[in-house]
C-alpha positions as CSV (number, residue, x, y, z in Angstrom):
1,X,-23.0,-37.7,-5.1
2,X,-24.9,-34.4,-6.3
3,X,-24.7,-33.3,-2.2
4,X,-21.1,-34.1,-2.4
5,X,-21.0,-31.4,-5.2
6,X,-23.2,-29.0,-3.9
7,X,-21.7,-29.0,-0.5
8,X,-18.0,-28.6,-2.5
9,X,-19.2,-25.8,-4.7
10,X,-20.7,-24.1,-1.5
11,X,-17.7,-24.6,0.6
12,X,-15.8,-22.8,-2.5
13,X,-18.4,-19.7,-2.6
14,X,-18.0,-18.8,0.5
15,X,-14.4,-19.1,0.8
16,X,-13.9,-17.4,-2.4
17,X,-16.3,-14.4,-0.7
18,X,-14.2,-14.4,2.6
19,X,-11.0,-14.2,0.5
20,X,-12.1,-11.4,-1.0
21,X,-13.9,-9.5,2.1
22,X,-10.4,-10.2,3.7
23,X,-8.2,-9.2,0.6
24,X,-6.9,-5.8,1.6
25,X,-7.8,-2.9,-0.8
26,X,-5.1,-1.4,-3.2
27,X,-4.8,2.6,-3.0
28,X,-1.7,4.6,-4.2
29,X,0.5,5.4,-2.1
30,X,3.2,8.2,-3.2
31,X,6.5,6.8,-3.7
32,X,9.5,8.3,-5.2
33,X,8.7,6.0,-8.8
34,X,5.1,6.7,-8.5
35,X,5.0,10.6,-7.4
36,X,1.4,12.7,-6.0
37,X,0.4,15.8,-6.7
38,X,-2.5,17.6,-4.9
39,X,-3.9,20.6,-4.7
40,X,-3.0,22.8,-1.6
41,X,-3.6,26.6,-2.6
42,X,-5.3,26.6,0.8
43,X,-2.2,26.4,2.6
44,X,-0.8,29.4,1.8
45,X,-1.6,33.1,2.0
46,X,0.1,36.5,-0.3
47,X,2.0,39.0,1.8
48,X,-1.4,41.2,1.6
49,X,-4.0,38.9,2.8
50,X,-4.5,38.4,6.7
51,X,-2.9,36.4,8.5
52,X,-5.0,32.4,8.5
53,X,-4.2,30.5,11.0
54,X,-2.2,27.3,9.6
55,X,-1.2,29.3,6.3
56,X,2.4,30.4,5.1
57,X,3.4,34.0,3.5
58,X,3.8,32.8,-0.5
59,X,5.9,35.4,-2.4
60,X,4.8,35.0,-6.0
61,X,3.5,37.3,-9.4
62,X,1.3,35.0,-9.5
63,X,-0.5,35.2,-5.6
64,X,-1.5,31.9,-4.6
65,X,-3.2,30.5,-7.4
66,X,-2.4,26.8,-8.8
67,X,-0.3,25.7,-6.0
68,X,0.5,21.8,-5.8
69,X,1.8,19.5,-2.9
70,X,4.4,17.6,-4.5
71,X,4.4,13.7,-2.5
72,X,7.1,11.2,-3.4
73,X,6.9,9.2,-0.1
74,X,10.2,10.5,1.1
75,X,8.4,12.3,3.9
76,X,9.7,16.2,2.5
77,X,7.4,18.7,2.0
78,X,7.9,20.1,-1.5
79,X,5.4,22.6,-3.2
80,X,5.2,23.6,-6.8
81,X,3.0,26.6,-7.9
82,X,1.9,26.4,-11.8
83,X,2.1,29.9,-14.0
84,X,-0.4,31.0,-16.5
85,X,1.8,29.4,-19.5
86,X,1.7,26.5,-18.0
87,X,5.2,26.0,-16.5
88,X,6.1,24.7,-13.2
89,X,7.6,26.6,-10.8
90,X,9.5,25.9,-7.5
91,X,8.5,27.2,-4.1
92,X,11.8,27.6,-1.6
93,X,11.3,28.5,1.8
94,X,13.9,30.9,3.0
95,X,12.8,31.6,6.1
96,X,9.9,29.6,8.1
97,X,6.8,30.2,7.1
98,X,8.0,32.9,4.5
99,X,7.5,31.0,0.8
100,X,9.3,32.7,-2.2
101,X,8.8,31.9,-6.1
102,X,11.3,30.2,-7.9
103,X,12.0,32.2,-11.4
104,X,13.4,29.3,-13.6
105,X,10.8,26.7,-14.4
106,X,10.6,22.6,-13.7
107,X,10.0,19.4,-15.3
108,X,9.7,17.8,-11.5
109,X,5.9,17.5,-11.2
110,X,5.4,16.8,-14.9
111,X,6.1,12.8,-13.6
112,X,3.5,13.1,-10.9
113,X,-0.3,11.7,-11.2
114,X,-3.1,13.8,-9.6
115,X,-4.1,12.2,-6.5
């Protein structure tokens, strides 16, 4: 009888640790309920820098400082620079590759998590 028992409780253990090796792991992903910012100053450059290969021309007072990738799982690119008060600000892309600042601040990226 104590076998019987042991053998159960060790049939149990190690299906309980397979279950749990198995068990994928939960990460974050970005969706339009659940928004992601992250940082991405690196992927632009001011009109006055040289030209980086991979980077985009950001018009803005405020150079390139504080500039967040805005992910909401849609797939669109959307970037958000943040100004020395503290707003949110816009980045539109008129022309490709050419980023200019957006004047009026937003609320957007105040519902996003850091990621």
């Amino acid at each position: 009888m104590r076998s019987a028992t042991r053998r159960g409780s060790t049939i149990a253990a190690i299906t309980a640790a397979a279950l749990t090796a198995l068990a994928p792991t939960a990460t974050a992903q970005p969706t339009y309920y659940n928004p992601i910012l992250t940082p991405c100053t690196h992927l632009f450059r001011t009109p006055l820098d040289p030209p980086r290969p991979n980077t985009d021309v950001y018009w803005s007072p405020f150079g390139t400082a504080n500039i967040a990738c805005y992910d909401d799982g849609t797939a669109t690119e959307r970037y958000y620079q943040r100004d020395p008060w503290g707003g949110w600000h816009d980045m539109n892309e008129l022309t490709p590759g050419q980023f200019f600042y957006v004047i009026f601040t937003s609320t957007v990226p105040n519902q996003a998590t850091w990621g």
